[in-house]
DSSP file (Angstrom, degrees, kcal/mol; ACC not computed):
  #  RESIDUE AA STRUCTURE BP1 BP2  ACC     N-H-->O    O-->H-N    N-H-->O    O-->H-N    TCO  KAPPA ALPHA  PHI   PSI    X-CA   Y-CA   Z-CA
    1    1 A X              0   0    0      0, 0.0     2,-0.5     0, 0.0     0, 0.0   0.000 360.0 360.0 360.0 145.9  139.5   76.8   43.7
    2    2 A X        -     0   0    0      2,-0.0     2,-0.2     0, 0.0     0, 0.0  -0.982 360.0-162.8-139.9 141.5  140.4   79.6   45.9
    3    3 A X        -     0   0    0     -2,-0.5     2,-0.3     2,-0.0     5,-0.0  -0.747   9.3-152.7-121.2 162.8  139.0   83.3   46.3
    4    4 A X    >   -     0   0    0     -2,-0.2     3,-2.7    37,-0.0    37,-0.1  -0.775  48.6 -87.3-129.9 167.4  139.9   86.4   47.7
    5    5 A X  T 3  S+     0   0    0     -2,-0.3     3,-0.5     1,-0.3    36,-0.1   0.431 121.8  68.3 -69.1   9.3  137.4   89.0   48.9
    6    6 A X  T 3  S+     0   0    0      1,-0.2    -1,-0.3    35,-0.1     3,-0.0  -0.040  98.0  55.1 -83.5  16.3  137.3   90.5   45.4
    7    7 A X  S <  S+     0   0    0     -3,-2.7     2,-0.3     0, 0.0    -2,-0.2   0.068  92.0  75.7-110.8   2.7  135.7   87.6   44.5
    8    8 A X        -     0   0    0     -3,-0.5    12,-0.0     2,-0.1     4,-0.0  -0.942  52.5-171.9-148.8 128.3  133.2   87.7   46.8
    9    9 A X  S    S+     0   0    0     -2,-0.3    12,-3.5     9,-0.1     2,-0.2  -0.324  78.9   6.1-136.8  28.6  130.1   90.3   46.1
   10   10 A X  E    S-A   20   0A   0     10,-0.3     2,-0.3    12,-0.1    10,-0.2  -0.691 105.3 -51.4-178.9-122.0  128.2   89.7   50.0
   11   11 A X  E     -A   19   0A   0      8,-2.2     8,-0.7    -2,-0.2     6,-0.1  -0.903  36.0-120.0-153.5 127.3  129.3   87.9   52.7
   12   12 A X  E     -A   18   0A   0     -2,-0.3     2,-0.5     6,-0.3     6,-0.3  -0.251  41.8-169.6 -28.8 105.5  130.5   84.5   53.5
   13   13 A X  E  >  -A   17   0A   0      4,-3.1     4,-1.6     1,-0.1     3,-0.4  -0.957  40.6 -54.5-120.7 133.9  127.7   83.0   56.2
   14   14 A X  T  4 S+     0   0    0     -2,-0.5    -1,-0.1     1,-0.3     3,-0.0   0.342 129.1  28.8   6.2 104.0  128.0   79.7   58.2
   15   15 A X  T  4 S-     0   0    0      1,-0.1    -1,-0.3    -3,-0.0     3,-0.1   0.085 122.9 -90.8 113.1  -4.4  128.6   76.7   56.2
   16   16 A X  T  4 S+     0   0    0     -3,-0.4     2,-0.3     1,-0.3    -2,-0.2   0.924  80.6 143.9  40.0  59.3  130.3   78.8   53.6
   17   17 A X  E  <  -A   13   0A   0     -4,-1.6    -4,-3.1    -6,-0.1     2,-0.6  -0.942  46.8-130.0-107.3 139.9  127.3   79.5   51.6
   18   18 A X  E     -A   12   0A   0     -2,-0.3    -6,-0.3    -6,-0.3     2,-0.2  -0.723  11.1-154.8 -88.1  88.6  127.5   83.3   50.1
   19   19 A X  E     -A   11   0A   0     -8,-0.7    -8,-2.2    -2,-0.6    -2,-0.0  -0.135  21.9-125.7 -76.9 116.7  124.7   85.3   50.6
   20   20 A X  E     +A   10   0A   0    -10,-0.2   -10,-0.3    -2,-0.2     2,-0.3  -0.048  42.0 152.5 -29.8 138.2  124.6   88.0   47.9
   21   21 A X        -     0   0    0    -12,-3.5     3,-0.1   -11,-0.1    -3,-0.0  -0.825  37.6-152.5-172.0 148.1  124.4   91.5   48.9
   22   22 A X  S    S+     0   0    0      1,-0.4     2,-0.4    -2,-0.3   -12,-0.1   0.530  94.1  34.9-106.3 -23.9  125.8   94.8   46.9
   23   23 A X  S    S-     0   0    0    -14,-0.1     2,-0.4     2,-0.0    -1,-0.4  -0.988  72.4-169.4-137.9 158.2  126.3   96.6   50.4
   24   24 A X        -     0   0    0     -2,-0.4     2,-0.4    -3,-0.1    -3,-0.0  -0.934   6.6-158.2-123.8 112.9  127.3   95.1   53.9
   25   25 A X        -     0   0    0     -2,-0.4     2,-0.6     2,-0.1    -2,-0.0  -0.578   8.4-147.8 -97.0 129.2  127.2   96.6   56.8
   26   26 A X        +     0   0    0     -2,-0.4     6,-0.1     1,-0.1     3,-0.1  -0.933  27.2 168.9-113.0 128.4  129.4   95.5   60.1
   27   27 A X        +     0   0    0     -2,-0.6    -1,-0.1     1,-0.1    -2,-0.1  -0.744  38.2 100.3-135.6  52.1  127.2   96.3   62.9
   28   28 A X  S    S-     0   0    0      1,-0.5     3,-0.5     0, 0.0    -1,-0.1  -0.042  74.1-112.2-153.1  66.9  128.7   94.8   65.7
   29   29 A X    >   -     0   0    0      1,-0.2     3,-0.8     2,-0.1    -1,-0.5   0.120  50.0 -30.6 101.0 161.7  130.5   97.2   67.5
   30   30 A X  T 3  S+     0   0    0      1,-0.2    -1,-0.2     3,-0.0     0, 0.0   0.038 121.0  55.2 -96.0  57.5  133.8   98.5   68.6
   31   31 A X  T 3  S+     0   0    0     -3,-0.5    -1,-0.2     0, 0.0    -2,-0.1  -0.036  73.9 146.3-151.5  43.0  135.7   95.2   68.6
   32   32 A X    <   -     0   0    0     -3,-0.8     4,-0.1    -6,-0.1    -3,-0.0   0.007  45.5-150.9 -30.6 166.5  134.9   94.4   65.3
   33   33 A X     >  +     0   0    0      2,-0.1     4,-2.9     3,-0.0     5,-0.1  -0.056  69.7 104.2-138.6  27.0  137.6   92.5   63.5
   34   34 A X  H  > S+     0   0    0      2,-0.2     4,-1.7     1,-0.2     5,-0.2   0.859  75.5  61.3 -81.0 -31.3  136.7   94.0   59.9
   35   35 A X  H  > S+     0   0    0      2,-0.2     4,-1.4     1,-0.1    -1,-0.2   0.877 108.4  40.8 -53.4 -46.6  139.6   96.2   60.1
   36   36 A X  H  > S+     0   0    0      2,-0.1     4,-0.6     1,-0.1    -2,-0.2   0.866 118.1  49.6 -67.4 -42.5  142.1   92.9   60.3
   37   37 A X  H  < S+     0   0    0     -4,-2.9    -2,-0.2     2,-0.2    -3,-0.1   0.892 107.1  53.8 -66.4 -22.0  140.0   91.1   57.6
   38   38 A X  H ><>S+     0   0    0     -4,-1.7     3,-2.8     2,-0.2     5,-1.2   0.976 117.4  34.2 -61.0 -79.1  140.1   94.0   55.4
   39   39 A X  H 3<5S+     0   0    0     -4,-1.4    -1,-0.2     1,-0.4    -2,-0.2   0.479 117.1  52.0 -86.7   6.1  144.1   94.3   55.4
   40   40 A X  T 3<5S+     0   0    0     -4,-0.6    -1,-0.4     1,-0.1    -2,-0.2   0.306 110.7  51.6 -95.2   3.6  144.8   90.1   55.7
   41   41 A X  T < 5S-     0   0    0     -3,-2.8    -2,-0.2     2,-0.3    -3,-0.1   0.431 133.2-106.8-122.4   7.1  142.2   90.2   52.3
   42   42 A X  T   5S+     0   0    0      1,-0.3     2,-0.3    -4,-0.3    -3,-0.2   0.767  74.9 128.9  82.7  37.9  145.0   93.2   50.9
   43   43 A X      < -     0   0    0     -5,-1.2    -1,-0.3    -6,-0.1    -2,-0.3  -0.814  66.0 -99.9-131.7-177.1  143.0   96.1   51.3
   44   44 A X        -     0   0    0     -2,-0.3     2,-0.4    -6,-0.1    -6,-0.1  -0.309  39.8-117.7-110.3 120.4  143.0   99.5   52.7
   45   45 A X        -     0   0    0     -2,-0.2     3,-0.1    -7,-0.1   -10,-0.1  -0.583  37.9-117.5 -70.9 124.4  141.1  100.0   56.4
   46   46 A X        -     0   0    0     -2,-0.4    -1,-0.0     1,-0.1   -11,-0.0  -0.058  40.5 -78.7 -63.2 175.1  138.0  102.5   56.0
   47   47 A X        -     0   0    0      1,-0.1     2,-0.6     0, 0.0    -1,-0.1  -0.310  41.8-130.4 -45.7 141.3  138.0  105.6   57.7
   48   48 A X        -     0   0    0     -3,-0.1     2,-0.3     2,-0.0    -1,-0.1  -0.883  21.2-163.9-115.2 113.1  137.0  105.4   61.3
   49   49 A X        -     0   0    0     -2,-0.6     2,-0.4     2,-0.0     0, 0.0  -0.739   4.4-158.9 -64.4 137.4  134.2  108.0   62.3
   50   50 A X        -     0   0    0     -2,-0.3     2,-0.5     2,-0.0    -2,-0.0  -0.983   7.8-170.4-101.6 115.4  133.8  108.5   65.8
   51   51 A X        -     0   0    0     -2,-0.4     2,-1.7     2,-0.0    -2,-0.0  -0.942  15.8-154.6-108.5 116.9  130.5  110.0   67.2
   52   52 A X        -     0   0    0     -2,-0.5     2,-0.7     1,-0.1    -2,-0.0  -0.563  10.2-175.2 -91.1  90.6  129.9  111.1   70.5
   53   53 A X        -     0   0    0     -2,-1.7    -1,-0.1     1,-0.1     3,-0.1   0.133  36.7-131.4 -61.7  18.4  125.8  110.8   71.3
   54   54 A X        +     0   0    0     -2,-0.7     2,-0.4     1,-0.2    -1,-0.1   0.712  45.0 167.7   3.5  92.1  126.3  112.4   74.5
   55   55 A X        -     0   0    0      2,-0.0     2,-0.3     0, 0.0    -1,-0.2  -1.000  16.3-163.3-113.8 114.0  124.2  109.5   76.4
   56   56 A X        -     0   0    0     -2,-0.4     2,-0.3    -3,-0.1    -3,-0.0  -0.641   5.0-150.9 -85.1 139.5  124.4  109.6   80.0
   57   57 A X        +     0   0    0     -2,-0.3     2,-0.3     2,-0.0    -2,-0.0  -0.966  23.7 158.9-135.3 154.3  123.4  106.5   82.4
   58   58 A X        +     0   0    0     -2,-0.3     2,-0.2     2,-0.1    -2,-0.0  -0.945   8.3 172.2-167.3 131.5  122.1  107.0   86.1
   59   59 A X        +     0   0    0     -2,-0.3     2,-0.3     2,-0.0    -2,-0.0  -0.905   4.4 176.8-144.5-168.6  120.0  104.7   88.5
   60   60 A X        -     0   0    0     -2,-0.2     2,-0.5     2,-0.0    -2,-0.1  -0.952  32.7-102.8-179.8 146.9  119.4  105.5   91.8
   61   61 A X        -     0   0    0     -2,-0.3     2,-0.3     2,-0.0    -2,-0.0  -0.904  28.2-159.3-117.7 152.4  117.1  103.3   94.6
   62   62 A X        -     0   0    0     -2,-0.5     2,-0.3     2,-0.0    -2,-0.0  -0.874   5.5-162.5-116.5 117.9  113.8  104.7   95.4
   63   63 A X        -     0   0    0     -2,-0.3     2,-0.3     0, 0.0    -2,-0.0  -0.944  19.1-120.8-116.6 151.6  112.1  103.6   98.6
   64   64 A X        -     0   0    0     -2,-0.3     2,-0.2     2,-0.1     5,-0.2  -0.695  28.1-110.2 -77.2 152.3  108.5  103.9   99.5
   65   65 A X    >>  -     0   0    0     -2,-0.3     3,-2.9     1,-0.1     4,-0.7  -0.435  42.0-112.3 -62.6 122.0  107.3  106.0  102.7
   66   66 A X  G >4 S+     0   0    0      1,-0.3     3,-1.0     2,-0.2    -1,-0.1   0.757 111.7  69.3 -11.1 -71.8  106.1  103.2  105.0
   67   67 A X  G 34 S+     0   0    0      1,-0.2    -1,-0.3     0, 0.0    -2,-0.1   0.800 105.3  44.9 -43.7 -26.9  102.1  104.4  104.7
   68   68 A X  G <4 S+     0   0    0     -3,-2.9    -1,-0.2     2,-0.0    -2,-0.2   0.919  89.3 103.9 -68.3 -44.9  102.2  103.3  101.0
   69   69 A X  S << S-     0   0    0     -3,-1.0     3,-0.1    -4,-0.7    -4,-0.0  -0.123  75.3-117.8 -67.2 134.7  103.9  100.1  101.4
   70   70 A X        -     0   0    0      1,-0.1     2,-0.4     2,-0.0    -2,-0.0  -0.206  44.5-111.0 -57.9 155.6  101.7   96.3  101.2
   71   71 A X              0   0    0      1,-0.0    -1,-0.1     0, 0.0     0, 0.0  -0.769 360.0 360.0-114.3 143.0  102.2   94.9  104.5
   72   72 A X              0   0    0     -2,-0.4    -2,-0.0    -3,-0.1    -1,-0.0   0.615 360.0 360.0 -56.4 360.0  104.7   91.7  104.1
């Protein structure tokens, strides 16, 4: 017997067992491949949202002044 993802009402998990689910969320990122399973399984890619969190990254080294420091 052979199925198509309209057959399929969750997600397919390791071993091919199908755990049930009415929504499924792909949470892993942008190099996802749900957009290629999507349109090899004959369907339509969703819309792609983009959000820009404005998150910034910065490090920077920090020495102590010598009177603070533990003597080696």
């Amino acid at each position: 017997m052979t199925s198509s993802l309209a057959d399929r009402a969750g997600v397919v998990i390791e071993g091919g067992k199908l755990l049930a689910a009415d929504l499924v969320i792909d949470a892993s990122g942008r190099r996802s491949k749900i957009d290629d399973w999507l349109r090899n399984g004959g369907y339509e890619a969703p819309r792609t949202v983009t959000i820009d969190p404005n998150v910034g990254y910065q490090s920077t080294y920090f020495e102590a002044p010598q009177e603070v420091r533990k003597a080696p």
